[in-house]
MIKEVEX-649212 format. One line per 5 residues: their letters; for each residue x, y, z of C-alpha. Coordinates in steps of 0.001 Angstrom, whole numbers. Layout:
BEGIN
a	X/Y/Z  ...
//
This chain:
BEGIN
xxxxx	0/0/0  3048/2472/258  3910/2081/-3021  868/3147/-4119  420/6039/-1957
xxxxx	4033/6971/-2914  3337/6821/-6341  -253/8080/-7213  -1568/11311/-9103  2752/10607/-10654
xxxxx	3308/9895/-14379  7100/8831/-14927  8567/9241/-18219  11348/6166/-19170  13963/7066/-21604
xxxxx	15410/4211/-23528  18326/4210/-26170  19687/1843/-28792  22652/1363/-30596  23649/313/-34213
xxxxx	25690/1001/-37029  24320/1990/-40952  25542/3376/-43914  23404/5904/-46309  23548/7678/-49368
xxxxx	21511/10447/-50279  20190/10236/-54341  20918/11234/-56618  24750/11604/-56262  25258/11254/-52757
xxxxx	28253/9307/-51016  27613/6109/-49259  28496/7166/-46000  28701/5123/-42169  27066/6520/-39220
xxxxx	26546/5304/-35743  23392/5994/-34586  22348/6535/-31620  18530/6402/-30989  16134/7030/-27827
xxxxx	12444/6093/-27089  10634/8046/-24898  7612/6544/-22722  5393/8040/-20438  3016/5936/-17908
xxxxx	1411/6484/-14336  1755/2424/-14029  4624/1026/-11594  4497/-2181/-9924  4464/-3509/-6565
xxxxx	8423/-2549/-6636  8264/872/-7885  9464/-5/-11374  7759/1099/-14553  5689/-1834/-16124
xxxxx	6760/-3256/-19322  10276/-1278/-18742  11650/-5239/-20054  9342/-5459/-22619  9311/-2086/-24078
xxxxx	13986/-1833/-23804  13677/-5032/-25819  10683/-3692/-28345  13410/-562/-29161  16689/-3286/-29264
xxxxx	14774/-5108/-31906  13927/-1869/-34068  17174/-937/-33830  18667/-4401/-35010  16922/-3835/-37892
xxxxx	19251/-1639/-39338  22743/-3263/-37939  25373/-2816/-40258  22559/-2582/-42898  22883/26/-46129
xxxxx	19641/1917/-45716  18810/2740/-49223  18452/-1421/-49677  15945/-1733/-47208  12396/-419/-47638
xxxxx	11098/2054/-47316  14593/3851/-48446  14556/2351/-51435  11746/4759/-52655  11975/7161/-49526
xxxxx	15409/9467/-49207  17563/7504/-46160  17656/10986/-44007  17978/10768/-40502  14383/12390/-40041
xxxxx	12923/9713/-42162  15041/6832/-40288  13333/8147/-37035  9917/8224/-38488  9705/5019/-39583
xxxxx	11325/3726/-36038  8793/5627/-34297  6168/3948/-36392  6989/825/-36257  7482/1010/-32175
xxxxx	4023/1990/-32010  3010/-384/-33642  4859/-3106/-32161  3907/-1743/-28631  -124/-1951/-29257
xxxxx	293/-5962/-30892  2857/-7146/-28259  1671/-5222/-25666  -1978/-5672/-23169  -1063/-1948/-21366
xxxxx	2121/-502/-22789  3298/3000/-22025  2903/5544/-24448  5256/6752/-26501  6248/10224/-26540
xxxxx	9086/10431/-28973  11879/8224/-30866  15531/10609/-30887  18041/10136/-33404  21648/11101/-33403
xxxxx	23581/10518/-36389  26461/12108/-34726  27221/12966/-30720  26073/16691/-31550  22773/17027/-33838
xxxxx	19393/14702/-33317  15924/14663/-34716  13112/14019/-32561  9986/12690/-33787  6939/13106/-31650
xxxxx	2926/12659/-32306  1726/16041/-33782  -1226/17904/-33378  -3375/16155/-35747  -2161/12688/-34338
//
């Protein structure tokens, strides 16, 4: 019963971050080029257990280590939707933050929600993709 006292009325926000290697190129004439990414999901919930841990915090790391595998030494503009989409960084993030939403809802009974996937392609410039108005 403490826990519960301690945590209602609280929401607690869980960041997350993956790992992995790609290469890009940018068409028409761009340069095949290697990056290591960096990328971070963002979850919000009021849900923690009898412990004081976020639920799914397991479930949804591993959710994010799989989207991220993905793309593991993998040349983006062979994998779809880059082969009709441009590979950019903003794009990459899109279609992670897609696809963890959509993983979290069929894998999922009461996931977290998802606030935003991060992307660095480098240790000083991200994008951030997050639901927008209309969403």
């Amino acid at each position: 019963m403490l826990q519960g006292a301690l945590s209602a009325g609280l929401a607690y926000e869980l960041g997350i971050d993956s790992f992995f290697g790609a290469s890009h190129s940018m068409r028409p004439t761009g340069e095949r080029h290697t990056h290591s990414f960096r990328v971070q999901a963002s979850f919000v919930t009021e849900s923690v257990d009898d412990n004081g841990m976020i639920v799914g915090f397991r479930e949804v790391s591993d959710l994010l280590d799989e989207q991220a595998k993905r793309f593991v030494n993998r040349y983006l503009n062979d994998m779809e939707p880059f082969a009709v989409l441009q590979p950019t960084g903003e794009n990459l993030a899109a279609v992670i933050y897609r696809d963890l939403v959509s993983a979290l809802v069929e894998q999922m009974a009461d996931p977290p929600r998802l606030v935003s996937v991060t992307l660095w392609e480098n240790p000083t410039s991200y994008v951030r993709v997050s639901p927008g108005r209309a969403a």
